[in-house]
MARRO-966149 format. One record per residue: x, y, z of N, C-alpha, C in turn. Coordinates in steps of 0.05 Angstrom, whole numbers, padded with zeros to 5 digits, always signed. Example, Ala and Ser with C-alpha at 12.3 -4.5 7.8 and 13.67 -1.06 7.14 Angstrom:
+00264-00114+00156+00246-00090+00156+00264-00066+00156 +00257-00045+00142+00273-00021+00143+00258+00001+00157 
END
This chain:
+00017-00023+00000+00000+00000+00000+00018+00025+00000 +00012+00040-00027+00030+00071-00023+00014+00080-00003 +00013+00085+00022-00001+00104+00036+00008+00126+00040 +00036+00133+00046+00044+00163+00040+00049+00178+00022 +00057+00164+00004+00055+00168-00037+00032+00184-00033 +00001+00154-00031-00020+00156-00041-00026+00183-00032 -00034+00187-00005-00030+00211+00006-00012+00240-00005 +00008+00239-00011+00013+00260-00024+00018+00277-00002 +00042+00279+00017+00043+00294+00042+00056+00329+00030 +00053+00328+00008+00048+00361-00004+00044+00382+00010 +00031+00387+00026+00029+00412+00038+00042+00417+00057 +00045+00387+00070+00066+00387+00095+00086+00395+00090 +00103+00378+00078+00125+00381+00070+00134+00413+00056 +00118+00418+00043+00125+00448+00032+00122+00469+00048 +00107+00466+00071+00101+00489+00093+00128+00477+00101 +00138+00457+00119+00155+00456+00138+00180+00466+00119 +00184+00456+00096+00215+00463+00077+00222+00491+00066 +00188+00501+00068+00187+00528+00064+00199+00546+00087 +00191+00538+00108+00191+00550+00136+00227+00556+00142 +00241+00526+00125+00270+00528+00142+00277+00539+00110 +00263+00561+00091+00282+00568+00063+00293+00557+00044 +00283+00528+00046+00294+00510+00024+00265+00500+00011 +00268+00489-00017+00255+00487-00029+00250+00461-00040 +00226+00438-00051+00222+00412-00053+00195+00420-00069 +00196+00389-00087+00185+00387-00113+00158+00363-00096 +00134+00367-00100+00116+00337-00089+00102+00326-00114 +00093+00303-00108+00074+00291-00129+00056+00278-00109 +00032+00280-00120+00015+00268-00111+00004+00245-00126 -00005+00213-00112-00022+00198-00129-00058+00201-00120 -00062+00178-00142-00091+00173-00121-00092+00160-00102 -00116+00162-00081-00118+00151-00056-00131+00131-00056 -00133+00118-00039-00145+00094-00045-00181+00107-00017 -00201+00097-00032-00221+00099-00017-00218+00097+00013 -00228+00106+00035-00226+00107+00061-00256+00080+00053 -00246+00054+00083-00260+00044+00092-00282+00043+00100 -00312+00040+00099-00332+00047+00112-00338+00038+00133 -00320+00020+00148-00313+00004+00171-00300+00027+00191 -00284+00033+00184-00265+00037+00200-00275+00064+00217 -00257+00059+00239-00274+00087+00252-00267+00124+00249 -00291+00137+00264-00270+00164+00252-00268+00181+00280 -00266+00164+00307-00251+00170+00318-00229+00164+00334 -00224+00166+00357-00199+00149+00367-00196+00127+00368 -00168+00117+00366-00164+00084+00366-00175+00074+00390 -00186+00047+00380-00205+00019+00395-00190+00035+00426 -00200+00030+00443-00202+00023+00479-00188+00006+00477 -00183-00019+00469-00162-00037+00471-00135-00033+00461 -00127-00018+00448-00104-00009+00437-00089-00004+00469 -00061-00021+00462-00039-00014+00483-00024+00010+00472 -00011+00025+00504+00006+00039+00499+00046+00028+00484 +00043+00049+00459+00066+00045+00454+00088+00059+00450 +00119+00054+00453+00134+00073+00450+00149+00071+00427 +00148+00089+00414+00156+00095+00386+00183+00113+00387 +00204+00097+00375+00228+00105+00375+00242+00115+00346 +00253+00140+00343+00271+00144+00316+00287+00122+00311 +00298+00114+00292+00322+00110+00288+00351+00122+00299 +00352+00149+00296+00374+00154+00306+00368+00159+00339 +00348+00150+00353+00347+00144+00381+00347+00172+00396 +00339+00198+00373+00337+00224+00387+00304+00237+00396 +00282+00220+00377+00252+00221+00385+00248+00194+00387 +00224+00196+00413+00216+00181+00421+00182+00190+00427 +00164+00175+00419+00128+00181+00424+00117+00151+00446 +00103+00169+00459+00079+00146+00472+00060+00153+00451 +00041+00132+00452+00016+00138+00431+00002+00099+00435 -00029+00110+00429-00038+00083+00439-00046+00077+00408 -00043+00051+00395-00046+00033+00376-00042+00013+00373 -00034+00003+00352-00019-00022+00338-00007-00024+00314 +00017-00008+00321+00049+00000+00302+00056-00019+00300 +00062-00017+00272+00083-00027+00260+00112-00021+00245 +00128-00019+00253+00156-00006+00231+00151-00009+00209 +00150+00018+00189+00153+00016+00156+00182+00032+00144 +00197+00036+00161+00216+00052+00154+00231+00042+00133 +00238+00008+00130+00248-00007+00108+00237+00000+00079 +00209+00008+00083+00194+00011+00055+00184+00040+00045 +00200+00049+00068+00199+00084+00067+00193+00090+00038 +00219+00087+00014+00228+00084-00018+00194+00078-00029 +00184+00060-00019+00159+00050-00024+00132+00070-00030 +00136+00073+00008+00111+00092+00014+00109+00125+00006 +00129+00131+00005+00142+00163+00005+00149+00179-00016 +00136+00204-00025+00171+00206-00045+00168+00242-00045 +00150+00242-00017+00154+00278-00016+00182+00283+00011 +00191+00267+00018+00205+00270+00038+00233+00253+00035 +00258+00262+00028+00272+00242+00019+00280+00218+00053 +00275+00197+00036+00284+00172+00055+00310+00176+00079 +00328+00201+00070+00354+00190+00090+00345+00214+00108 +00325+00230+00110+00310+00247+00132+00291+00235+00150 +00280+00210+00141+00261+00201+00154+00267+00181+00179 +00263+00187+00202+00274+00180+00227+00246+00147+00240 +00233+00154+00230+00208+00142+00238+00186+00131+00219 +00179+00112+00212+00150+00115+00189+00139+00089+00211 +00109+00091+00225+00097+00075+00241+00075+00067+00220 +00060+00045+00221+00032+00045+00208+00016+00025+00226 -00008+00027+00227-00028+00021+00248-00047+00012+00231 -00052-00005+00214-00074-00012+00189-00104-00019+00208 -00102-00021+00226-00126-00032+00241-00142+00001+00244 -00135+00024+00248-00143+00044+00256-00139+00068+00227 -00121+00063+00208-00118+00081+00190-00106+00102+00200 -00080+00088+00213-00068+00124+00224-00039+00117+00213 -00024+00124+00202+00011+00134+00204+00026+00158+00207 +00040+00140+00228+00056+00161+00234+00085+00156+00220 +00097+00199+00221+00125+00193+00212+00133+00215+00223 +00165+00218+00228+00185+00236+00246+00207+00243+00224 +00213+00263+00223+00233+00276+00197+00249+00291+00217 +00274+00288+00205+00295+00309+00205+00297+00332+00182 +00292+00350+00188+00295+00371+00169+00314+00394+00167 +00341+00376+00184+00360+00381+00182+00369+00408+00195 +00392+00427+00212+00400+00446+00225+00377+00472+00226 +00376+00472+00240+00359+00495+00255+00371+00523+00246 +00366+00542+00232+00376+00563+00208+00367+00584+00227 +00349+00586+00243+00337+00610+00256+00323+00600+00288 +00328+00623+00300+00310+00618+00330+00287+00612+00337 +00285+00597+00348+00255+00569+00353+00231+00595+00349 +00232+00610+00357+00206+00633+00366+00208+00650+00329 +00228+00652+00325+00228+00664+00296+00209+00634+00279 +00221+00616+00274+00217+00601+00260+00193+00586+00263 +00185+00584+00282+00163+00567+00289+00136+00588+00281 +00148+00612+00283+00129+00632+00278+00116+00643+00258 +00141+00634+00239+00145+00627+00209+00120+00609+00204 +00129+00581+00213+00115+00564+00206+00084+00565+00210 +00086+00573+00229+00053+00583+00247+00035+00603+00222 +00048+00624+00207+00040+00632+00183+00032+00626+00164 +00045+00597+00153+00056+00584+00133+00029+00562+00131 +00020+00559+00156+00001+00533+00156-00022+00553+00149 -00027+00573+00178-00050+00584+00176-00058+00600+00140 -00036+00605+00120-00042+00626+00102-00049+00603+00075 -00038+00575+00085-00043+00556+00053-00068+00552+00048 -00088+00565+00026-00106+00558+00017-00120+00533+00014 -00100+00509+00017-00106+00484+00001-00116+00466+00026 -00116+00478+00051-00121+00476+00072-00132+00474+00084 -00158+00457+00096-00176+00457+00109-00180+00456+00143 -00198+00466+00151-00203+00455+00182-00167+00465+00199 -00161+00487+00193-00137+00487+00211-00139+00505+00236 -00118+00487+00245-00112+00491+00279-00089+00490+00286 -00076+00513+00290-00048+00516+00303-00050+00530+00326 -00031+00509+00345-00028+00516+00369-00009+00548+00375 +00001+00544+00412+00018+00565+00411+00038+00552+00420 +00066+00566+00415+00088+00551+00414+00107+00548+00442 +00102+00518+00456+00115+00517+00472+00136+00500+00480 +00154+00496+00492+00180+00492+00490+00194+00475+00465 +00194+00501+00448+00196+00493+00427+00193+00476+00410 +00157+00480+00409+00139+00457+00404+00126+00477+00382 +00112+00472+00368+00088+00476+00355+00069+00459+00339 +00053+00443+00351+00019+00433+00347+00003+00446+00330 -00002+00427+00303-00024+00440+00283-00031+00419+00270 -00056+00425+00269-00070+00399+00250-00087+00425+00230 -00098+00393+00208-00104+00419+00181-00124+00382+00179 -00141+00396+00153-00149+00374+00130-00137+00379+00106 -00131+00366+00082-00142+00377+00046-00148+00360+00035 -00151+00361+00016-00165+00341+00001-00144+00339-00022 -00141+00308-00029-00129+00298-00046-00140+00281-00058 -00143+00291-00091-00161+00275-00103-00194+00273-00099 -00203+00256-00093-00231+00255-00084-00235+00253-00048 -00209+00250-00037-00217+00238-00017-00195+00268+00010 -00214+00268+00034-00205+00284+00050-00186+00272+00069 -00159+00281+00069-00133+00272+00089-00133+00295+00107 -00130+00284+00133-00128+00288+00156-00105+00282+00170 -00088+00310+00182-00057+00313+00194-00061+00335+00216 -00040+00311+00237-00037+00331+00260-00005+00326+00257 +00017+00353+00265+00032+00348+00268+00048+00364+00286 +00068+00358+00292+00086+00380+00322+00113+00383+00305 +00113+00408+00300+00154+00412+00291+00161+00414+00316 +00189+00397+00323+00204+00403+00341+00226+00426+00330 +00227+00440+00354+00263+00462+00347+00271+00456+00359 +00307+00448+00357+00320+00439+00384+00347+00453+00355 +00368+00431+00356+00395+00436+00346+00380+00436+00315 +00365+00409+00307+00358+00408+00279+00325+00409+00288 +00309+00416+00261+00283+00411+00260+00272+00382+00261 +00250+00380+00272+00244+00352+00267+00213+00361+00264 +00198+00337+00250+00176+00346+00245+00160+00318+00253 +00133+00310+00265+00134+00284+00270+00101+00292+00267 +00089+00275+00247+00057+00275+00244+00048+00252+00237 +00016+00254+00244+00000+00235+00244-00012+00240+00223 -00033+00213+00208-00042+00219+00188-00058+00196+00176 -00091+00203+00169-00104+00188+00164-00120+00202+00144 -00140+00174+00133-00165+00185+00113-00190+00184+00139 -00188+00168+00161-00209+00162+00173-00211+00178+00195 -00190+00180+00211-00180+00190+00241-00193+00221+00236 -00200+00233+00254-00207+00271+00253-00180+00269+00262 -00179+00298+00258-00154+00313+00268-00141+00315+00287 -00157+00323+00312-00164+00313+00338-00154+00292+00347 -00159+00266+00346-00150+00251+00349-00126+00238+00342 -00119+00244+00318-00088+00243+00302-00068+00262+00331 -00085+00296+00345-00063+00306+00354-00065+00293+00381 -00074+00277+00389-00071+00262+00409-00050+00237+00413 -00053+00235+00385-00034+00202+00386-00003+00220+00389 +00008+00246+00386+00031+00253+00380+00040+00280+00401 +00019+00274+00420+00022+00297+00441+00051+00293+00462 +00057+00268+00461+00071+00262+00485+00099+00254+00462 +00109+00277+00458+00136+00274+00433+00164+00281+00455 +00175+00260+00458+00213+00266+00473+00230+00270+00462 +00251+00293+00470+00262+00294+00447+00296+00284+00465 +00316+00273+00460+00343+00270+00470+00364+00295+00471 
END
C-alpha cells in the first residue's frame, strides 16, 4: 500500500521546507477509498500503549495503537520526503493512522522566529482545510489541518520540534479527525 505516496504529504512538506528556506518538488497519487468500517474516531479502547522510537534514538512518542515499523519501505511509501530524513514511518492498518518523524536538518533560525514562520505558513495555505495551530511551547508547535487529495479528505496533526535540527513528526489518516491524530503525537521526547 503507497499510503504516504498515495497521500501526497504536499502541503506538509512544503510548509515545513518552506519555513527552514529551502525548497522541494511533491507529487501526488490517487488515494485509495477510506474504509466504511473503519472508525472516525480514536483508536479501539483496547489499543496498548506504545513507544515509538527514531532510528537515530533522538525522538521518542507514547501513543496508543498497533504500530508497526515501515521505515524499510519508506522508498515505497514516500517520495515527498527524501528517505535519508526520515527517522520514523509507524503504520497502524487496524485504525488508519501513520505516523512519521523527519529530520529537516539544522535549525537556520530561533525556535520563536521560526516556528512563527511556520505558524503563518500553515495558517495562510489555501489548500487547507479545518486548521488549527497551536501556541508555541518549548519549542513545540501543534497543528493539524485537513485537504483534500483527489476525491478523498486527508487528515494531519503534526508537532515541529526546534531543538539543534528541526524535526517534524505527524499523524495521518483518511479516517482519524484531526483531533484525534493530535492526540496520538502529544507526548513527543526529544534527547
Amino acid at each position: 500500500m503507497k499510503y504516504l505516496h498515495a497521500l501526497g504529504i504536499s502541503a506538509l512538506s512544503l510548509v515545513m521546507l518552506a519555513a527552514c528556506n529551502q525548497q522541494t518538488q511533491s507529487s501526488v497519487g490517487d488515494i485509495p477509498a477510506a474504509t466504511p468500517t473503519a472508525s472516525a474516531t480514536a483508536p479501539t479502547a483496547t489499543a496498548a500503549v506504545q513507544k515509538l522510537t527514531s532510528a537515530n534514538g533522538k525522538l521518542s512518542l507514547e501513543t496508543t495503537g498497533q504500530f508497526t515499523d515501515q521505515l524499510a519501505q519508506a522508498n515505497q511509501l514516500i517520495s515527498d520526503i527524501p528517505t535519508e530524513q526520515l527517522l520514523l514511518l509507524q503504520n497502524d492498518t487496524s485504525n488508519d493512522v501513520l505516523i512519521y518523524a523527519a529530520d529537516l536538518g539544522a535549525a537556520k533560525a530561533d525556535a520563536n522566529t521560526y516556528l512563527a514562520k511556520l505558524s503563518d505558513s500553515v495558517k495562510a495555505d489555501a489548500k487547507l482545510q479545518q486548521v488549527v495551530v497551536g501556541s508555541v511551547q518549548n519549542n513545540k508547535l501543534a497543528y493539524q489541518f485537513s485537504e483534500t487529495v483527489g476525491d478523498n479528505a486527508v487528515n494531519q496533526a503534526c508537532q515541529a520540534v526546534h531543538q539543534q535540527n528541526i524535526y517534524s513528526v505527524c499523524a495521518i489518516s483518511t479516517t482519524q479527525n484531526p483531533e484525534a491524530l493530535a492526540g496520538m503525537i502529544q507526548n513527543i521526547s526529544v534527547q
